[in-house]
Rosetta silent file (secondary structure, phi, psi, omega in degrees, C-alpha in Angstrom):
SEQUENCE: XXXXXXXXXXXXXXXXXXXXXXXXXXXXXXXXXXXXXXXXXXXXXXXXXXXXXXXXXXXXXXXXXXXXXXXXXXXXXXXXXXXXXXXXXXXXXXXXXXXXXXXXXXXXXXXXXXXXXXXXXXXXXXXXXXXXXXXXXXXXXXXXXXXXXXXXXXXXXXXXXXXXXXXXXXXXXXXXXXXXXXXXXXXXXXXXXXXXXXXXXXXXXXXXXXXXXXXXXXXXXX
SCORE:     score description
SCORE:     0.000 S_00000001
   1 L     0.000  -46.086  169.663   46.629  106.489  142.950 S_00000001
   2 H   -62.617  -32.866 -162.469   49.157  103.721  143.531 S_00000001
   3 H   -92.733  -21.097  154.403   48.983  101.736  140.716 S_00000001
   4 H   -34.341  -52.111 -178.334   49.578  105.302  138.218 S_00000001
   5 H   -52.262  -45.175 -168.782   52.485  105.868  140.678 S_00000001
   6 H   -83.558  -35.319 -168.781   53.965  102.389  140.090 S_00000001
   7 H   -82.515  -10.801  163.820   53.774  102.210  136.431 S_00000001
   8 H  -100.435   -8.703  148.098   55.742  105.304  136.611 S_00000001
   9 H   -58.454  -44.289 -171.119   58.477  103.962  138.628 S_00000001
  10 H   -74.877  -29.542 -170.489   58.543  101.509  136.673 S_00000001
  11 H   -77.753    1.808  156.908   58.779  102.982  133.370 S_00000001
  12 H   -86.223  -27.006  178.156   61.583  105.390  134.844 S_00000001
  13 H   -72.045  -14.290 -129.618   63.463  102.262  136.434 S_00000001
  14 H  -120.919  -38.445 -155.703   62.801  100.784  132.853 S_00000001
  15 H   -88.625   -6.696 -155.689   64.382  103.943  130.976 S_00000001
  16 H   -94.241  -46.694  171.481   67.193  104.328  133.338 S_00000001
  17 H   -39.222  -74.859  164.516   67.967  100.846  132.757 S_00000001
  18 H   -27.574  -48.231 -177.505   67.935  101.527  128.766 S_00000001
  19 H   -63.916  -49.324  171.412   70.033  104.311  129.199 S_00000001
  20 H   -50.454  -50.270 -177.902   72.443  102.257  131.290 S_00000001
  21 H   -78.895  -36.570  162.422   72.747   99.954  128.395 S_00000001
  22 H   -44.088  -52.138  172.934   72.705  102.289  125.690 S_00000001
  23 H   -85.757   -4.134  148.984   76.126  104.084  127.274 S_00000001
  24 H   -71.823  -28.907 -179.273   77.417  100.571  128.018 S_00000001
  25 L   -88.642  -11.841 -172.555   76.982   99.885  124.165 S_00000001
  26 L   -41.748  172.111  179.785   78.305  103.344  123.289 S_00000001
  27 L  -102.718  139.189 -172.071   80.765  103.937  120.557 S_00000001
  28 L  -130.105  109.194 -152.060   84.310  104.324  122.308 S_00000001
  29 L   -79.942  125.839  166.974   86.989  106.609  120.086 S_00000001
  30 L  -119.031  154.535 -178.514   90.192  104.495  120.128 S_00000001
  31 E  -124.387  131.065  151.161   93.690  106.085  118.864 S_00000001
  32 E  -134.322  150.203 -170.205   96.452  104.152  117.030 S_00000001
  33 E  -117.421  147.108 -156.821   99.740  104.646  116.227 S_00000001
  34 E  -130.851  154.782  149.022  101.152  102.926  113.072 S_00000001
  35 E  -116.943  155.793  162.828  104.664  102.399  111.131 S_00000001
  36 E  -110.035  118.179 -145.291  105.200  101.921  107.743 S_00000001
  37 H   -89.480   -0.599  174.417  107.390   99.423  106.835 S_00000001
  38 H   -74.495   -4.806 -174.265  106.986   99.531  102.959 S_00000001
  39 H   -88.024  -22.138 -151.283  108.563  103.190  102.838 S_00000001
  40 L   -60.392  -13.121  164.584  111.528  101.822  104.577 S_00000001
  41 L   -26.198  -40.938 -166.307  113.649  101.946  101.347 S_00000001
  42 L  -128.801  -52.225 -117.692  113.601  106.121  101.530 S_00000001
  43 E  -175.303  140.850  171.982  111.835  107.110  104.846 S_00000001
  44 E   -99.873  113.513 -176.317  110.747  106.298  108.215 S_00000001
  45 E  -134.036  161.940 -151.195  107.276  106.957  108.504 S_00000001
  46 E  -133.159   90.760  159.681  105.041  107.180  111.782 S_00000001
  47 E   -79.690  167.337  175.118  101.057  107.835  111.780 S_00000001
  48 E  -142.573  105.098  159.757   98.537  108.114  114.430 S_00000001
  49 E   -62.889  126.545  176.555   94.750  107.381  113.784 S_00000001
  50 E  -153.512  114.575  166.581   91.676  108.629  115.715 S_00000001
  51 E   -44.544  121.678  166.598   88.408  107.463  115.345 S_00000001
  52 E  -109.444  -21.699  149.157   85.742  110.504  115.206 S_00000001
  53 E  -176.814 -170.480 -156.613   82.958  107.860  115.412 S_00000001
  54 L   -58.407  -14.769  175.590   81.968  104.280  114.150 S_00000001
  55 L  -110.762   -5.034 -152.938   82.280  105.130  110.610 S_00000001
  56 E  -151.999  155.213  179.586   84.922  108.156  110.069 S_00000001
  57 E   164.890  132.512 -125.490   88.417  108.750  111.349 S_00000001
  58 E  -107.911  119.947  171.391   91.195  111.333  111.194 S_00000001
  59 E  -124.817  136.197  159.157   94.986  109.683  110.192 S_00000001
  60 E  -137.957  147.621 -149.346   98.078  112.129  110.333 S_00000001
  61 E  -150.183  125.017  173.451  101.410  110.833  109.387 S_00000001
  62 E  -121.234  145.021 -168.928  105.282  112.462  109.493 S_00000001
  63 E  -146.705  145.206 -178.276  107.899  110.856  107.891 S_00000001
  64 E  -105.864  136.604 -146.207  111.855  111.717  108.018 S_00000001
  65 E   -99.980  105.849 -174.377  113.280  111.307  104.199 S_00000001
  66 L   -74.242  -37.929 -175.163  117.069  109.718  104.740 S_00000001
  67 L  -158.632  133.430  172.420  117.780  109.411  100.840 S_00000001
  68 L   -85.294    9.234  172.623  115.878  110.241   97.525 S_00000001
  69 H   -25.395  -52.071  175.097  117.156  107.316   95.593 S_00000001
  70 H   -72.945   -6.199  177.016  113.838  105.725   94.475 S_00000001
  71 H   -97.475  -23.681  179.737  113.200  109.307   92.793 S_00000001
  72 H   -76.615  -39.295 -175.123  116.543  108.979   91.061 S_00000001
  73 H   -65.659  -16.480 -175.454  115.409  105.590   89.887 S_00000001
  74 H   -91.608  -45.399  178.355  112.202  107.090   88.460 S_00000001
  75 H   -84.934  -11.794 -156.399  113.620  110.533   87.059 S_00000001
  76 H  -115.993  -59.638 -159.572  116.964  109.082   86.080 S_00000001
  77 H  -111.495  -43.240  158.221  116.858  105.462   84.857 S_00000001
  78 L   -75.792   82.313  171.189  113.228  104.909   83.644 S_00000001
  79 L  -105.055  144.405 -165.255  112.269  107.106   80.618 S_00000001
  80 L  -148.875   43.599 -178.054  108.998  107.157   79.217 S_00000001
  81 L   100.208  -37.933 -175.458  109.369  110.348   78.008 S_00000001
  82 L   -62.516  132.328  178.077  109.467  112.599   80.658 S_00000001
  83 L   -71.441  148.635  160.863  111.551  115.780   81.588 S_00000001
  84 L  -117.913  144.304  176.613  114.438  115.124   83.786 S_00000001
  85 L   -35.053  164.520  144.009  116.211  117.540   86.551 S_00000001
  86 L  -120.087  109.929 -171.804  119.581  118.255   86.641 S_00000001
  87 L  -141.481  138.435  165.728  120.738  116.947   89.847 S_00000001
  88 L   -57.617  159.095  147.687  123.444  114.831   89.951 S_00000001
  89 H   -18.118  -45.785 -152.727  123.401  111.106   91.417 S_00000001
  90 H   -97.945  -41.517  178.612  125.331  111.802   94.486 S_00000001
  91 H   -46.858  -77.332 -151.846  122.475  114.719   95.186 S_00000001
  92 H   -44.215  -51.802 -178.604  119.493  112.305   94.550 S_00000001
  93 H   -57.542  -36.328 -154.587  121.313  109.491   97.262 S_00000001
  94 L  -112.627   33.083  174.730  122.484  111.900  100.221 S_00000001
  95 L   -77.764  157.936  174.598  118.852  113.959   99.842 S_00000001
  96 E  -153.731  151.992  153.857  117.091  114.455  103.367 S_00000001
  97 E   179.399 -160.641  141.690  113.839  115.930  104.341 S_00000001
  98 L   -18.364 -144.441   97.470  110.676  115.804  105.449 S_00000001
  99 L  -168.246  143.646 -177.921  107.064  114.350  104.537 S_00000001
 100 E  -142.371  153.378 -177.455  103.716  115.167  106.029 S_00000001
 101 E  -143.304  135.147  154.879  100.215  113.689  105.574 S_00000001
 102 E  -100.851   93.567 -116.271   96.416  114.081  106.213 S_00000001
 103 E  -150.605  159.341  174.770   94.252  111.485  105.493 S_00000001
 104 E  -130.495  129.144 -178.986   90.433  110.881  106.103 S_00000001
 105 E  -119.467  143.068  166.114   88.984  107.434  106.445 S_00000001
 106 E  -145.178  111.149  158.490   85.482  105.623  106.026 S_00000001
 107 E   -47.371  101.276  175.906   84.733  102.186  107.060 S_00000001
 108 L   -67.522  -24.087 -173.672   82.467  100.864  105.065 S_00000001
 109 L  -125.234  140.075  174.767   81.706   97.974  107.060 S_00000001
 110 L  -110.702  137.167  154.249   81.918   98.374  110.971 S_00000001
 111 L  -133.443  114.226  169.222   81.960   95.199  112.939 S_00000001
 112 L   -53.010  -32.753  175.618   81.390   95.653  117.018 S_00000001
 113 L   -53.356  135.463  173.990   82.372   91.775  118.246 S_00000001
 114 L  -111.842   56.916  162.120   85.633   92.068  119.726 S_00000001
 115 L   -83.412  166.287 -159.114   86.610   88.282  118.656 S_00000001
 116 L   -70.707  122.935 -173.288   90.169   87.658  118.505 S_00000001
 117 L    66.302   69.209  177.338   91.656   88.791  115.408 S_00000001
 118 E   -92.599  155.367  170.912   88.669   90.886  114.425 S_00000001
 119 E   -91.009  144.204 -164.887   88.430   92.710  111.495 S_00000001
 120 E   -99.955    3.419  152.548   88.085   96.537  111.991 S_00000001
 121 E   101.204  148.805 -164.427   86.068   96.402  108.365 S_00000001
 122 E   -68.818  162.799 -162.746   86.802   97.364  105.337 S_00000001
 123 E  -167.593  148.691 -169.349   87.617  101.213  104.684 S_00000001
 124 E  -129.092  106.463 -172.175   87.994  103.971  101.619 S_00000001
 125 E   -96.890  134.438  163.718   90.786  106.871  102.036 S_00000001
 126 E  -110.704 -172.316 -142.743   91.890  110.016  100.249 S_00000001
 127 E  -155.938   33.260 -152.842   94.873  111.164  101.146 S_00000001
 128 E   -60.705  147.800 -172.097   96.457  114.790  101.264 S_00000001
 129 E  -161.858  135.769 -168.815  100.381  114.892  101.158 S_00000001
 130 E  -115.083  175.158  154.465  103.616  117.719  100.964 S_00000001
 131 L  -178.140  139.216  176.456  107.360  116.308  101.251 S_00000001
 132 E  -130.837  170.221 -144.470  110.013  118.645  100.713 S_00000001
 133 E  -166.000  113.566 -179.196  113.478  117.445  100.012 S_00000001
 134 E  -103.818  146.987 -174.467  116.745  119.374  100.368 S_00000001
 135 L  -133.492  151.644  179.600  119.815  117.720   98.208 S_00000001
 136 L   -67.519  149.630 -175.118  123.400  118.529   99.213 S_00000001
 137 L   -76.155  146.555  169.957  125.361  121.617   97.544 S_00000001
 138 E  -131.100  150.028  161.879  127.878  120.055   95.443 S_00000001
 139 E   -92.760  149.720 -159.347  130.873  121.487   94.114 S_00000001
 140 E  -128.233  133.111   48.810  132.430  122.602   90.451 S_00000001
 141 E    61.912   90.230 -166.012  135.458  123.985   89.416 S_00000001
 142 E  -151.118  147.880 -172.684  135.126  126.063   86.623 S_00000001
 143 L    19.292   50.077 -178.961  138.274  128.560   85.102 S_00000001
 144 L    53.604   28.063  157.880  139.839  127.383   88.757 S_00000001
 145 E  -135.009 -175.300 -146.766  137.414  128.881   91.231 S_00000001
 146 E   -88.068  142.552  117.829  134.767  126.974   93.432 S_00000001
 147 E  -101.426  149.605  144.543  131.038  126.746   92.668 S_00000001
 148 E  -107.072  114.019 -175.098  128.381  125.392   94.678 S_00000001
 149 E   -84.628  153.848 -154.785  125.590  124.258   93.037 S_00000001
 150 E  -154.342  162.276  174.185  122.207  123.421   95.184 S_00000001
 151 E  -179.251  147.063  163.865  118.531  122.050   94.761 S_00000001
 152 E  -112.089  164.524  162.695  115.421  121.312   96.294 S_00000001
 153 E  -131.474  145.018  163.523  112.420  119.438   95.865 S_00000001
 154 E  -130.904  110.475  176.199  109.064  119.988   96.730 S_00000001
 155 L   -62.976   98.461  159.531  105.971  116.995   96.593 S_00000001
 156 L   -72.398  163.950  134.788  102.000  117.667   96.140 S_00000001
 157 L   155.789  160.966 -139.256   99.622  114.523   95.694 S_00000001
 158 E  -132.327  138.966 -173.585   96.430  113.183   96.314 S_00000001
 159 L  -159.729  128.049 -158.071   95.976  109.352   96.871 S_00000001
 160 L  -117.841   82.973  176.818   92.954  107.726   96.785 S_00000001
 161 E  -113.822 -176.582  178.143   93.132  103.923   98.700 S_00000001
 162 E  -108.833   88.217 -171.777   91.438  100.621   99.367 S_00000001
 163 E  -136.541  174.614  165.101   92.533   98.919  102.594 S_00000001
 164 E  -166.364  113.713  170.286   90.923   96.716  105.491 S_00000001
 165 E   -40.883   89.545 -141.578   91.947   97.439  108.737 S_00000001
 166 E  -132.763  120.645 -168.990   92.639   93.639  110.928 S_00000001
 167 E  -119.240  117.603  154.027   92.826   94.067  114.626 S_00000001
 168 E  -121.394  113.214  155.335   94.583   91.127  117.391 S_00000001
 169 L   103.633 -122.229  159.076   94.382   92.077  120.529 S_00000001
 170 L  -131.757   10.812 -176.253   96.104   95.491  120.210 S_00000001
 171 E   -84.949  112.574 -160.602   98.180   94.712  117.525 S_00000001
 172 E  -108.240  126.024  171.592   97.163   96.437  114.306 S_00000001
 173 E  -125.011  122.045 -142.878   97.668   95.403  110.469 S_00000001
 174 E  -139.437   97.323  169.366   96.398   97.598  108.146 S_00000001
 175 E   -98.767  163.298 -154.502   97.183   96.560  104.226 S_00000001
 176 E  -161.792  143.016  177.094   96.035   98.937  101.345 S_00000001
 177 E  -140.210  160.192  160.241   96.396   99.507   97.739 S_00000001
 178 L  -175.210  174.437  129.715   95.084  102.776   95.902 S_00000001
 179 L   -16.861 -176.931  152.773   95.670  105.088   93.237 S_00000001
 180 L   148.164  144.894  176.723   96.914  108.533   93.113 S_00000001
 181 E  -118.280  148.189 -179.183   98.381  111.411   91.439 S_00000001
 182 E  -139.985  147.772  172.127  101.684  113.594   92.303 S_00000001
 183 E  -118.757  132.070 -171.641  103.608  116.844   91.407 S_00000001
 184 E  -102.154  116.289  158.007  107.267  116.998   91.565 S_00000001
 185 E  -127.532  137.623 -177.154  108.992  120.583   91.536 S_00000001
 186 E  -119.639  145.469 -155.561  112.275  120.484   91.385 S_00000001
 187 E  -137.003  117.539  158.657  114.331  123.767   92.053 S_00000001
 188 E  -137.546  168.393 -173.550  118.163  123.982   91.024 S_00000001
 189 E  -150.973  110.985 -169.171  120.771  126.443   90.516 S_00000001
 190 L   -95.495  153.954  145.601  123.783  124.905   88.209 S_00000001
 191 L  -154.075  151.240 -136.858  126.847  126.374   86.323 S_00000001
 192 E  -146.540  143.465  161.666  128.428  125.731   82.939 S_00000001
 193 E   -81.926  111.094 -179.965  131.506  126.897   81.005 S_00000001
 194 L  -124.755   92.399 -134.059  130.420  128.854   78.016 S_00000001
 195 L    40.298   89.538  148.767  133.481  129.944   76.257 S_00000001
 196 L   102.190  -47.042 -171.340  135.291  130.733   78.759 S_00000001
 197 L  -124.647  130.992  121.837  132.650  132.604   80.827 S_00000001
 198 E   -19.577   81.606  172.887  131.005  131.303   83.518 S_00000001
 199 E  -106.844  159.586  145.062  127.298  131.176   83.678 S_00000001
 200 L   -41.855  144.273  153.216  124.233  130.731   86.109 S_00000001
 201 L  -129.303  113.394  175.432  121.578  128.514   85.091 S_00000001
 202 E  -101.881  118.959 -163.621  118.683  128.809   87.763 S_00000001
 203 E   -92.038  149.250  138.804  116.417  125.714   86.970 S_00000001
 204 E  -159.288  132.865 -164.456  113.020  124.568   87.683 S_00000001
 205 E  -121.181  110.121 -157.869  111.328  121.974   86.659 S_00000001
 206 E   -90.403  107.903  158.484  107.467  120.692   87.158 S_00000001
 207 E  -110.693  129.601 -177.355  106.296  116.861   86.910 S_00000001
 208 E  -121.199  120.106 -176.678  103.023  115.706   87.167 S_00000001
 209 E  -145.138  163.209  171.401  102.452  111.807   86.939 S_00000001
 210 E   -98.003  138.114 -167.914  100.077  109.231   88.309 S_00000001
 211 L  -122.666  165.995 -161.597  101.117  106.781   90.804 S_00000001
 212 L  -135.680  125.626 -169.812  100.285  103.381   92.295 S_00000001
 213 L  -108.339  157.653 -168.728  100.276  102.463   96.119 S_00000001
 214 L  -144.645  133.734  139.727  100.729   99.152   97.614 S_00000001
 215 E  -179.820 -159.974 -177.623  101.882   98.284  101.182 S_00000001
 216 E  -147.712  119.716 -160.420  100.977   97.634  104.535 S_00000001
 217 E  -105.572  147.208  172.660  101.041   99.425  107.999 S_00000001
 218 E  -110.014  148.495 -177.511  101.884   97.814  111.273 S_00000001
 219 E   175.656  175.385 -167.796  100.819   99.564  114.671 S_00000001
 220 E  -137.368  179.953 -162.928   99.157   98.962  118.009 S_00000001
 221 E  -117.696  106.826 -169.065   96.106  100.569  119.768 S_00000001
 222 L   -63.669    0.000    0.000   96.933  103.147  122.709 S_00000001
């Protein structure tokens, strides 16, 4: 009767013990918040990362757009064909808005050692993304009265990257290249002297091009 009794202490003592270690070994959801400093050209942009378990994790990212300038250099000064808006110069520099992102990640390789300057493993992204983009009304003259002419922009695209994730400490550096495609609508509303008469022109214009990402995010682990 005793020694059944004991071999079942032990193998509860044995299991508790397993158990102990098994939730000491557990997977532990960490959150980081990132900047990016390769945007800084146009936009300040600020994500936060959360681990949903050792292989998958949720990134969302807002970014405030001070000037559209790199869009002037692309719709404006580099043709390769392509239609361009008609938004002035002055528009494209003193644009402001928005940018928003959703992003899904999978590590391919997880590594658990927490030595110093560990890698947090290599990692494959897509990449959903809006930005809308308000440009200032500028004013025209036309048979001596005022117009103001106005435009917006609004950004789809899909981005597909390649990164690896490098952790010291709490200090996080997270470089990445990928792919990607984007659509540009651009919405204006101009006016022109035509003989004489004064017309409207209400504008819109659609581009769809493929794009190429490069950069690197800096951030720490909360």
């Amino acid at each position: 009767m005793k020694r059944p009794l004991l071999v079942t202490c032990l193998s509860c003592l044995c299991g508790l013990t397993a158990l102990s270690q098994s939730n000491d070994n557990s997977f532990r959801r960490s959150t980081y918040i990132k900047v990016n400093p390769t945007t800084l050209i146009n936009e300040l942009e600020v994500s936060i990362e959360q681990e949903l378990n050792e292989k998958l994790s949720l990134e969302l990212a807002v970014s405030g757009i001070y000037t559209d300038y790199p869009d002037y250099i692309l719709a404006k000064k580099i043709d390769f064909g392509q239609k361009k808006p008609d938004i002035s110069t002055e528009q494209f520099v003193d644009g402001r808005g928005l940018g928003f992102k959703a992003a899904l990640r999978w590590y391919l390789f997880s590594q658990k050692d927490e030595t110093l300057f560990r890698a947090q493993g290599t990692y494959f992204q897509t990449v959903l993304f809006f930005r809308k983009v308000f440009y200032p009304n500028e004013d025209v003259t036309l048979n001596n009265i005022k117009y103001k002419e106005s435009a917006d922009k609004d950004v789809y695209g899909l981005q597909l990257l390649l990164g690896r994730q490098i952790r010291k400490d709490k200090f996080i550096i997270d470089p990445y290249i990928g792919i990607g495609v984007r659509a540009k609508v651009y919405n204006y509303r101009n006016f022109n002297d035509n003989n004489g008469t004064v017309q409207a022109n209400d504008g819109r214009l659609v581009s769809i091009l493929p794009s190429l990402h490069l950069g690197v995010k800096l951030g720490l682990k909360m």
